[in-house]
C-alpha positions as CSV (number, residue, x, y, z in Angstrom):
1,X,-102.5,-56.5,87.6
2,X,-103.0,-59.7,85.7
3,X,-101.4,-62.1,88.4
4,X,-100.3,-64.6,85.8
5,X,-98.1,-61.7,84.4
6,X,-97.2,-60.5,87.6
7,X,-96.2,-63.8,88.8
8,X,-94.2,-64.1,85.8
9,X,-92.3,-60.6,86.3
10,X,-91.3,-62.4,90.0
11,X,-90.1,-65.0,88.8
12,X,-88.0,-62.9,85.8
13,X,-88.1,-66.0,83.4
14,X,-88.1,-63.5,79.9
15,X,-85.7,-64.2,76.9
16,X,-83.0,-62.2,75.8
17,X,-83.7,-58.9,73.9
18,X,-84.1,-59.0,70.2
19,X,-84.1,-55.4,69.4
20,X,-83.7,-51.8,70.3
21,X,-86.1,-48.9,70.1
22,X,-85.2,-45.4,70.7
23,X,-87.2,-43.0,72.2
24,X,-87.3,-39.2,74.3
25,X,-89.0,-40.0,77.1
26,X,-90.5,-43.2,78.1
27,X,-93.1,-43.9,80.6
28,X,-93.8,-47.2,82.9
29,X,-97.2,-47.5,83.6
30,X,-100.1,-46.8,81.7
31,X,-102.6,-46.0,84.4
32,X,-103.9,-42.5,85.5
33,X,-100.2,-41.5,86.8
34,X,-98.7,-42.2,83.8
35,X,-101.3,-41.4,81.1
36,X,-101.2,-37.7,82.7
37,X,-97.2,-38.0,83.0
38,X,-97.8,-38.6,78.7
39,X,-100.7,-35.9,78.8
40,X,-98.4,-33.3,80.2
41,X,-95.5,-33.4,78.0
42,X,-97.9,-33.9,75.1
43,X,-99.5,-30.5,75.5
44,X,-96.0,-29.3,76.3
45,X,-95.4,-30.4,72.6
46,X,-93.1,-33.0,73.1
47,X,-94.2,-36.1,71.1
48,X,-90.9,-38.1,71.3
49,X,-92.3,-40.5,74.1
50,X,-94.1,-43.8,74.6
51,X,-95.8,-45.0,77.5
52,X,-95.5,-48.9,78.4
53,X,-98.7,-51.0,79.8
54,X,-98.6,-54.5,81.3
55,X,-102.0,-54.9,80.7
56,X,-104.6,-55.2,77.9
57,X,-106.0,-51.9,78.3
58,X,-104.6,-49.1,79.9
59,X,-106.0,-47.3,82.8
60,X,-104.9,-48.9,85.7
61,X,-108.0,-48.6,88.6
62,X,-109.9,-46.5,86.6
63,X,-110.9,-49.1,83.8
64,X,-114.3,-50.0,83.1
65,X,-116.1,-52.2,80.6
66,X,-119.2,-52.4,78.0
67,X,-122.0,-54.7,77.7
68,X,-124.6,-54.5,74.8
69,X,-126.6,-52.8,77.5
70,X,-124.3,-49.8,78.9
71,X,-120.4,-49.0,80.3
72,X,-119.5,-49.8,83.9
73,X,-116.7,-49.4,86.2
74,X,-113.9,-52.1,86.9
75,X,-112.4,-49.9,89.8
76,X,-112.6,-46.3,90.3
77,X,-116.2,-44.6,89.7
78,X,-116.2,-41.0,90.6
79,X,-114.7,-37.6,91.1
80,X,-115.4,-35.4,93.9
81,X,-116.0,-31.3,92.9
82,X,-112.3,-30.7,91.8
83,X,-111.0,-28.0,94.7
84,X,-109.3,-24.8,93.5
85,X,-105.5,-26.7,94.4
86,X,-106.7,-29.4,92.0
87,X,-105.7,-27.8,89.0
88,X,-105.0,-30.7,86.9
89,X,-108.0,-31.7,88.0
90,X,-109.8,-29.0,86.5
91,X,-107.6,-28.2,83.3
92,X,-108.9,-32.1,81.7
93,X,-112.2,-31.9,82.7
94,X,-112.4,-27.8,81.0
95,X,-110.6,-29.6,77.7
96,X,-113.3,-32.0,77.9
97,X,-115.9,-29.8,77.9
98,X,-117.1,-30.6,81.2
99,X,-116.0,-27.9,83.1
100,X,-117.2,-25.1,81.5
101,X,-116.0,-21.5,81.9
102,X,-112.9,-20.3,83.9
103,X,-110.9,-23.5,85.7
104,X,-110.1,-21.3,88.3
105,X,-113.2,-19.8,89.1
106,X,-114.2,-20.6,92.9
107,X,-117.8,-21.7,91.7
108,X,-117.4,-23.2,87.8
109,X,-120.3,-24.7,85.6
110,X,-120.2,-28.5,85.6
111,X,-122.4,-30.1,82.1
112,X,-124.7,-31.9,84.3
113,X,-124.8,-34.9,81.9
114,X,-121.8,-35.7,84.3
115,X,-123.2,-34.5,87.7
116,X,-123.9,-37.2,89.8
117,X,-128.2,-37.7,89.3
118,X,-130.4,-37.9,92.5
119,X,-131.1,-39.7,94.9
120,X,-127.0,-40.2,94.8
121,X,-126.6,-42.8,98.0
122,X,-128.8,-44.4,100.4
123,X,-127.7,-47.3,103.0
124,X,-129.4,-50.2,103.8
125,X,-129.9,-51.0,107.6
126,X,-132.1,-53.1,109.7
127,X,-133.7,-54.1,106.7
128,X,-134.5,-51.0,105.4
129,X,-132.9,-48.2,103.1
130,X,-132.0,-44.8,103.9
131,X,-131.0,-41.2,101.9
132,X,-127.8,-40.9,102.7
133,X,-124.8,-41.9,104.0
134,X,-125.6,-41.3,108.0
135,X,-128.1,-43.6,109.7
136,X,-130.7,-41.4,111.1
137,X,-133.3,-43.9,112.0
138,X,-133.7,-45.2,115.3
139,X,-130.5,-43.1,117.2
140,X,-131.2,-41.0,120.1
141,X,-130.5,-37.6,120.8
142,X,-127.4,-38.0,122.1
143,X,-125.8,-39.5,119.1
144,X,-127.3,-37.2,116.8
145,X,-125.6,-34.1,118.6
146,X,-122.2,-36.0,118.1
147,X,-123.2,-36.3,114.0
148,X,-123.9,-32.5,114.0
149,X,-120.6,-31.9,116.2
150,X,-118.5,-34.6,113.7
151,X,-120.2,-32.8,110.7
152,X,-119.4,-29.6,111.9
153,X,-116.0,-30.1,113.2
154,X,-115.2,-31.5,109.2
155,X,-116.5,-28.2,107.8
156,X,-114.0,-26.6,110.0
157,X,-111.3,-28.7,108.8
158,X,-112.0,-28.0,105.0
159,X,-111.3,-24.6,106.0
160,X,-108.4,-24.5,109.0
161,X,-105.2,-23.5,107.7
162,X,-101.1,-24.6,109.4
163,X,-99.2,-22.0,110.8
164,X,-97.6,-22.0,107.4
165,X,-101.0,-20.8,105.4
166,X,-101.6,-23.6,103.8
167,X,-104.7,-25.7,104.3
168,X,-104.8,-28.7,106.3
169,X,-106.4,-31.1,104.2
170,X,-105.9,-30.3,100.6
171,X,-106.1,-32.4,97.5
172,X,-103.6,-33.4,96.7
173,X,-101.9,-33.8,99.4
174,X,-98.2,-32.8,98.8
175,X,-99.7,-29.3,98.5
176,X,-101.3,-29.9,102.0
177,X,-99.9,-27.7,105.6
178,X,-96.6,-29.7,107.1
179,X,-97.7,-27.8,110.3
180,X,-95.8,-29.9,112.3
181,X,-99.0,-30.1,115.1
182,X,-101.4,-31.5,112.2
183,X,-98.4,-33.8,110.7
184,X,-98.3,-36.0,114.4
185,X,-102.2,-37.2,113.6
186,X,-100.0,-39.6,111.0
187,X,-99.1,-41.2,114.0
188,X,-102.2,-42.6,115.4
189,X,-105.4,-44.4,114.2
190,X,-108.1,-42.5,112.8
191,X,-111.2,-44.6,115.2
192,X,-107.9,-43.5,118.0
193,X,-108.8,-39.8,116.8
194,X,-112.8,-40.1,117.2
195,X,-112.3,-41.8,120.6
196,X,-110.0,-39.0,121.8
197,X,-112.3,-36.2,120.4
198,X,-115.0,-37.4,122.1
199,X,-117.0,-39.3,119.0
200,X,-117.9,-42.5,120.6
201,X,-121.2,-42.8,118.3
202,X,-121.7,-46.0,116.5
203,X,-123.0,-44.8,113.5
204,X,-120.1,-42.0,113.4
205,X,-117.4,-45.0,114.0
206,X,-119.5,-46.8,110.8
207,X,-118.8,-44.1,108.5
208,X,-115.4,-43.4,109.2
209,X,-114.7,-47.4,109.4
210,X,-116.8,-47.8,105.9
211,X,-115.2,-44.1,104.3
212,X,-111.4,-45.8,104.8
213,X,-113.0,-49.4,103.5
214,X,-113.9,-47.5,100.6
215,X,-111.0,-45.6,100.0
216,X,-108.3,-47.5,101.5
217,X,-109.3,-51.3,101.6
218,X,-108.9,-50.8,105.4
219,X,-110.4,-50.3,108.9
220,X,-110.5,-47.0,110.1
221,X,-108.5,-48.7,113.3
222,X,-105.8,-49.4,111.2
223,X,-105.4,-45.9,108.9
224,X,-103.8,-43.1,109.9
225,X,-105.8,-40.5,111.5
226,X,-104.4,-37.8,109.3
227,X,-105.5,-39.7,106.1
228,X,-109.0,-40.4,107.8
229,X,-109.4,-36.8,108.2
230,X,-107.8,-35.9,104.9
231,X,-111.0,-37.9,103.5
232,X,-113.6,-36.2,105.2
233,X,-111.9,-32.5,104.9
234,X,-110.1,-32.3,101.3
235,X,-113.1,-32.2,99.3
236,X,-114.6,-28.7,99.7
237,X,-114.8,-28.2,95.6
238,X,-118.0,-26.3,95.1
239,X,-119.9,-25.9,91.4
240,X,-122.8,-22.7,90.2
241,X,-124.7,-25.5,89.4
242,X,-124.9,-28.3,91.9
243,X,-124.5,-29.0,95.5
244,X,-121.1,-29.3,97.2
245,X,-121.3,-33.3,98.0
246,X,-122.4,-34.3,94.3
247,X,-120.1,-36.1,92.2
248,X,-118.7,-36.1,88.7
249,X,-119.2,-39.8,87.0
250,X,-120.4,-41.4,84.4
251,X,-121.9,-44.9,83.4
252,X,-118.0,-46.4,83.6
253,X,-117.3,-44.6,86.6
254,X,-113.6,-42.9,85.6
255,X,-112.8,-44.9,82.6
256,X,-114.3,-41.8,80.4
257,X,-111.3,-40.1,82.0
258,X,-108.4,-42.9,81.3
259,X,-110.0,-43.0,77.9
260,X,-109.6,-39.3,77.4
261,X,-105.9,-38.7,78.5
262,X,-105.1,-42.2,76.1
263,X,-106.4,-40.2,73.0
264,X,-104.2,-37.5,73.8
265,X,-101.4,-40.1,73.9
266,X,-102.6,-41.6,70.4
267,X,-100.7,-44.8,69.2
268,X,-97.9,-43.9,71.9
269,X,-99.7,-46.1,74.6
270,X,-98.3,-50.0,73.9
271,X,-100.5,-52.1,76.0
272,X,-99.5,-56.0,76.9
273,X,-95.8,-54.8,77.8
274,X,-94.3,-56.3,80.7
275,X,-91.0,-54.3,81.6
276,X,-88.7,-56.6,83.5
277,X,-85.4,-54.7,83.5
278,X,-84.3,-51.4,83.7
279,X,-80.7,-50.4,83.6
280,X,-79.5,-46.3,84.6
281,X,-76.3,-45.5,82.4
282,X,-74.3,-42.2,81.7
283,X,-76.4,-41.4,77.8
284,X,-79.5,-42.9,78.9
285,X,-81.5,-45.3,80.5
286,X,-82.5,-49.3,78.8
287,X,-85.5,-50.7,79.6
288,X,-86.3,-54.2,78.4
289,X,-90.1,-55.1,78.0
290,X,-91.9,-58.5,76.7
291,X,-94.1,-57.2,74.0
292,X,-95.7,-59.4,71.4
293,X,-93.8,-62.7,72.0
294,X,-90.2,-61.1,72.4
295,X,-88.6,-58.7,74.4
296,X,-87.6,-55.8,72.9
297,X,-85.1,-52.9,74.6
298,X,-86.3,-49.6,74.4
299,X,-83.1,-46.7,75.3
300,X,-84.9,-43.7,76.9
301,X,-82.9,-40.4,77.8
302,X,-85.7,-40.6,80.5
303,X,-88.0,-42.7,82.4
304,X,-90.6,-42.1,83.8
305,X,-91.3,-44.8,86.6
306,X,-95.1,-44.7,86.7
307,X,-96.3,-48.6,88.0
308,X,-96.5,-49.2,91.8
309,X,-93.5,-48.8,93.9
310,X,-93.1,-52.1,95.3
311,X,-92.8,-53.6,91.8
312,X,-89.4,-51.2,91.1
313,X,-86.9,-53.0,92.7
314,X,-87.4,-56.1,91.0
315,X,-86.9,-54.6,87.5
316,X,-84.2,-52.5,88.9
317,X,-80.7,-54.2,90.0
318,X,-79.2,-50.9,90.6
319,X,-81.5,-49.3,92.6
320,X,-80.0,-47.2,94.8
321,X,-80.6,-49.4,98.7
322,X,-82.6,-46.1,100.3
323,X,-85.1,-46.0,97.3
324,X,-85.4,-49.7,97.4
325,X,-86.2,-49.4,101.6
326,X,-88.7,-46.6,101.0
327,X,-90.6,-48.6,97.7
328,X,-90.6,-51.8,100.0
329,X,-91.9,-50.1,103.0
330,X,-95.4,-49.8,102.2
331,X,-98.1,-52.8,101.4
332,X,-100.9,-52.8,99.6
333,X,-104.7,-53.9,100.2
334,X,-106.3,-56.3,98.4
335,X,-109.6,-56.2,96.9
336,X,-112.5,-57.5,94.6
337,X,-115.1,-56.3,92.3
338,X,-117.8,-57.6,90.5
339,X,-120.3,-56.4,88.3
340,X,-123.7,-58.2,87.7
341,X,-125.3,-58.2,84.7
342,X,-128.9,-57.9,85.4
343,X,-132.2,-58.3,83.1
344,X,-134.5,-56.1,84.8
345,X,-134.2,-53.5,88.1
346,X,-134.4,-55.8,90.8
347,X,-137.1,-56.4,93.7
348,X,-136.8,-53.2,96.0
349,X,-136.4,-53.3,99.9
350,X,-138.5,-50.7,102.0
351,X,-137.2,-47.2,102.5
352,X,-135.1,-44.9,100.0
353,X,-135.6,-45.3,96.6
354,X,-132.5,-46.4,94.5
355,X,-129.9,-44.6,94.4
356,X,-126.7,-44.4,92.3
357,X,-124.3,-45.9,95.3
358,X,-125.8,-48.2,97.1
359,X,-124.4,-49.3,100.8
360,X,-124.4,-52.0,103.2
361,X,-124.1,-51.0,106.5
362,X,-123.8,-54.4,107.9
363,X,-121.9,-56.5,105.1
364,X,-119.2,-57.4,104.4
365,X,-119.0,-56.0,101.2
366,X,-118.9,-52.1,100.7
367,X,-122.6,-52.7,98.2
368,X,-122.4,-51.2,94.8
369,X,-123.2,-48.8,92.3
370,X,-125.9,-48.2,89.3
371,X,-124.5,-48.0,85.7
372,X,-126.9,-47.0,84.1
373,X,-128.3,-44.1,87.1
374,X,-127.0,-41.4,85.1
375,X,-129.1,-42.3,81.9
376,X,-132.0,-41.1,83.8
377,X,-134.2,-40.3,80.3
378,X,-133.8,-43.7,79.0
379,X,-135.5,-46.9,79.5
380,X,-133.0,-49.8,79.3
381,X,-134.0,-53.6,79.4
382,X,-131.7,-54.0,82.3
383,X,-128.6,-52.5,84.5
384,X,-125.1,-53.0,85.6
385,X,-124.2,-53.6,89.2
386,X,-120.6,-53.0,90.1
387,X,-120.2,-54.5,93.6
388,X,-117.1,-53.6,95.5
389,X,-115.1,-55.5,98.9
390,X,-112.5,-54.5,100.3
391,X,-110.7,-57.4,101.9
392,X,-110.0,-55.7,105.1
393,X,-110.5,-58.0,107.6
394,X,-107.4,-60.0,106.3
395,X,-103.6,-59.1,106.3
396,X,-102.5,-58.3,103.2
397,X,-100.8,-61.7,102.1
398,X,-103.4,-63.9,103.1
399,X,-106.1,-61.5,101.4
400,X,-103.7,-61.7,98.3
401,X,-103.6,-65.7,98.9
402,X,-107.3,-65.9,99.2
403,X,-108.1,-63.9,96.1
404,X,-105.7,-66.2,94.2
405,X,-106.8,-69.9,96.0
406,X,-110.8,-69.2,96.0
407,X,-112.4,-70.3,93.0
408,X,-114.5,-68.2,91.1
409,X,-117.6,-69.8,92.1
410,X,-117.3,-69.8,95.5
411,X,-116.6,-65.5,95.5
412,X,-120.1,-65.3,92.9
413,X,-122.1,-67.2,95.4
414,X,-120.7,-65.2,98.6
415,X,-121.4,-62.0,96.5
416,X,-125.2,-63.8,95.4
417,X,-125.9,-64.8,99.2
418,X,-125.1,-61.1,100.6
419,X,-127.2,-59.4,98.1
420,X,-130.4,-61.3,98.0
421,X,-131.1,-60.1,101.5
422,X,-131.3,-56.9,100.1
423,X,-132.9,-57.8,96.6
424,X,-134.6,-61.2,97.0
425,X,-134.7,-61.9,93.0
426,X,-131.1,-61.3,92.5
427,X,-130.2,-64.8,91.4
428,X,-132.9,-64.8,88.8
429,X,-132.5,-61.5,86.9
430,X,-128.3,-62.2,87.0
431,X,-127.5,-63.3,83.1
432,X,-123.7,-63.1,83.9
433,X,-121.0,-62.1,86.7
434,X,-117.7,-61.2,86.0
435,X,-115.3,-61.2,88.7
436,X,-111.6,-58.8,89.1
437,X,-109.0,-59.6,91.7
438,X,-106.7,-56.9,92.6
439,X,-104.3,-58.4,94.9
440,X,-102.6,-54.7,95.1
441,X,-105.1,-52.0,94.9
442,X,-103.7,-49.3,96.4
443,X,-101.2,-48.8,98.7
444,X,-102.1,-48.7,102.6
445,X,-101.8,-45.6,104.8
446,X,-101.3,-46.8,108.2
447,X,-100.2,-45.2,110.8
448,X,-96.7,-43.4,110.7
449,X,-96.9,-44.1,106.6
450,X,-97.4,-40.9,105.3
451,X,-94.7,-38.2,107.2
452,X,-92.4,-40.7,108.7
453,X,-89.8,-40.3,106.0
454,X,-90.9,-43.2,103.3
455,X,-93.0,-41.8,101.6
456,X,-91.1,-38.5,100.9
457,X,-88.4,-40.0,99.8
458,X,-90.2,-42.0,97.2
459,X,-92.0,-38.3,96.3
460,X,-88.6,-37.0,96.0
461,X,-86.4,-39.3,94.5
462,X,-84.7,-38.5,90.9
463,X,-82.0,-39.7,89.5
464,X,-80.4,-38.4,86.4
465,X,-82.6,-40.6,84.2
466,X,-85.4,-41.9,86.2
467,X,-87.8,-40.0,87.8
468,X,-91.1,-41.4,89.9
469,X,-94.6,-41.1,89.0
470,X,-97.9,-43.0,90.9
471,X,-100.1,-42.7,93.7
472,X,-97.7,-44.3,95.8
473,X,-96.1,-41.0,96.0
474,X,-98.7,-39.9,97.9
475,X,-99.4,-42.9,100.3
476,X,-103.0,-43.8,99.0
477,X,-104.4,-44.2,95.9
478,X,-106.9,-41.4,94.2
479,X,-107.4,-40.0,91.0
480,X,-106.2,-37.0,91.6
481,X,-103.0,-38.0,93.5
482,X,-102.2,-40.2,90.6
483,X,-102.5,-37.2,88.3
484,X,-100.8,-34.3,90.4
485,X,-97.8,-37.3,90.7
486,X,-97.5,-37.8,86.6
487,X,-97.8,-34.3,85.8
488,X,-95.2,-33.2,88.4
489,X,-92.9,-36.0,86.9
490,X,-93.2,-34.7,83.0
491,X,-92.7,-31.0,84.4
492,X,-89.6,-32.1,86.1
493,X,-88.3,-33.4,83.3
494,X,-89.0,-31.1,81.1
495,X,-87.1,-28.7,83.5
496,X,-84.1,-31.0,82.8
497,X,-85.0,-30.6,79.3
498,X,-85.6,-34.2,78.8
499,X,-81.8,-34.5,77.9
């Protein structure tokens, strides 16, 4: 969120509105939840909507940018192999062309123009770099029979199923088991879970700390252990044509994807609209947005709430007091991205060869990815890091203070200092740096966060003219929560009939 504008929203300092604008349907939010929300109802053949962005571009965490050079990624850079329950999922990426064949076929075709390339990750430790993800070098036998036990134990997961059928760990979540015995990991601590299964490894307690760093902005001691698992044992999405662990990106990471479902929107996405008040009535709901200089009052039969949660009861006097508890009761983790714009490949430490994602294991940042990996058959004057930290060693407020108080300088020499020990010429082949501050990434599932009421009744909520749509539904923040949460907001309004 651009802070300035979100500081302005706090502070609610807008003029008056100058005019009204009718529409069907409108939608707060212009990132994946609410571009899907707009995708849904568009295929449904309803075009009487619009879809309102704060910011220049819409997208939300899956926004990217172009050099001269090639696309990279702002937030947001892959897609797992889409699982049978993500049908969404699979239904955008067949209308794109990329999943080609059946969408519900167990194994489907991916175009491998998308498929993540090899080598895909290595990790850089003790001064050297390694294939994969899971130190191997210098462990003894003892803690590589807990890796094969933690790597088994996960393949069991992706299969187990509740006492009510339904799988343990699905993606998305809502359509996971609620088998009461799973749904009690919420209330402890995912490194609580290793230690009490017997995983005491260090480079096991790495990867889950780094997978919930990546994922969640924070330390696997502070995320529930059902959403720790939840990343290790949703993703069992399988392709004909490629290994179960590859990903789906592209040079921009997931921008491709916000691009795509914006076309289907056309000139129904208005980006650089700040909505600062939304009013419920008996024929329909107001909405009042600062748009090009003025604010302007659009009258909706129905919105569609699709911005973070926490940001609702400040454009919403009449919230109703238990949907302002539940949209209040979560926080979110800040973070900060950079890409590097670099003149040549630089100066390789010994080990792995490069790879697309590229991670510390001791750092404080998470490392970065390649943008131009997946043009593998061409041969570019240069490349795109996108460098990611999760600022997880801070609570919230005083990560959010600390992105807003340190200068830019100080965060591109930090980010400068921690990669040179892995590429020594860093400094010299960076022409430029750009720098994003996300004081609210994503929302943070801690312990007790995700079954302990909340959350369900943001996922449930719906009044007679506002209905809820965002990743916050789900307690953390991934493409295909966001998606499964806009789509099931245009279908229940649609069952309303929009009216």
């Amino acid at each position: 969120m651009d802070h300035a504008l979100g500081h302005r929203l706090r502070d609610g300092q807008f003029p008056a509105p100058s005019e009204t604008r009718h529409t069907g349907v409108l939608i707060v939010g212009g990132g994946i939840s609410g571009l899907s929300a707009a995708w849904r109802l568009a295929k449904a053949g309803v075009d009487d909507f619009l879809v309102l962005d704060m910011e220049s571009e819409a997208g939300g965490n899956s926004r990217g940018g172009q050099s001269p050079l090639v696309a990279y990624p702002w937030g947001a850079h892959y897609l797992p192999l889409p699982t049978r329950e993500a049908v969404h999922v699979r239904e955008l990426l067949a209308e794109l062309g990329v999943l080609q064949g059946d969408p519900a076929a167990a194994r489907p075709t991916y175009d491998e123009r998308y498929l993540c390339a090899t080598p895909q990750e290595r990790v850089y430790r003790h001064g050297l770099w390694e294939e994969g993800l899971l130190p191997q070098r210098g462990i003894d036998a003892g803690e590589r029979e807990q890796q094969q036990r933690f790597h088994e134990r996960m393949e069991a997961l992706k299969q187990a199923r509740g006492r009510d059928g339904r799988r343990l760990f699905a993606l998305p979540m809502a359509l996971s088991s609620r088998d009461p015995e799973w749904l009690a990991l919420d209330r402890i601590s995912f490194a609580q879970w290793l230690r009490d299964n017997g995983f005491t490894a260090p480079t096991l307690h790495w990867l889950a700390n780094y997978a919930c760093r990546d994922d969640y902005g924070m330390t696997h001691d502070q995320v529930s252990a059902w959403a720790g698992l939840h990343y290790f044992a949703c993703r069992n999405g399988e392709a004909a044509n490629a290994s179960p662990d590859t990903v789906i990106t592209a040079p921009d990471g997931n921008a491709w994807l916000a691009r795509a479902l914006a076309q289907k929107a056309g000139d129904r996405v208005l980006t650089g609209a700040t909505v600062w008040r939304i009013e419920e009535n008996k024929t329909n709901a107001t909405v009042d947005a600062f748009f090009q200089a003025k604010t302007i009052r659009f009258a909706a039969r129905q919105v569609i709430w699709a911005a973070p949660a926490f940001v609702l009861p400040r454009v919403w006097p009449g919230i109703p007091s238990e949907l302002k508890a539940a949209a209040l009761a979560g926080d979110y983790a800040p973070w900060l991205t950079a890409n590097l714009h670099l003149s040549d490949l630089p100066e390789e430490r010994y080990g792995a060869p490069a790879a697309w994602d590229n991670v510390f294991y001791d750092s404080p940042g998470l490392g970065y990815v390649t943008a131009t990996h997946q043009l593998i058959r061409r041969h570019l004057p240069g490349t795109v890091f996108t460098y990611y930290r999760a600022l997880h060693e801070l609570a919230p407020a005083e990560g959010r203070r600390l992105l807003l108080e340190t200068p830019r300088a100080a965060w591109a020499e930090g980010i400068l200092a921690e990669l040179e020990r892995v590429h020594p010429d860093i400094r010299r082949l960076t022409t430029r740096l750009d720098i994003f501050r996300n004081g609210h990434a994503m929302r943070r599932p801690v312990p007790g966060s995700l079954f302990g009421g909340q959350r369900e009744k943001l996922a449930n909520f719906r009044s007679r003219r506002i209905t809820l749509a965002h990743a916050d539904l789900s307690g953390f923040s991934l493409f295909e929560e966001a998606q499964y949460r806009g789509v099931v907001a245009a279908e229940r309004i649609r069952g309303g009939n929009i009216s």
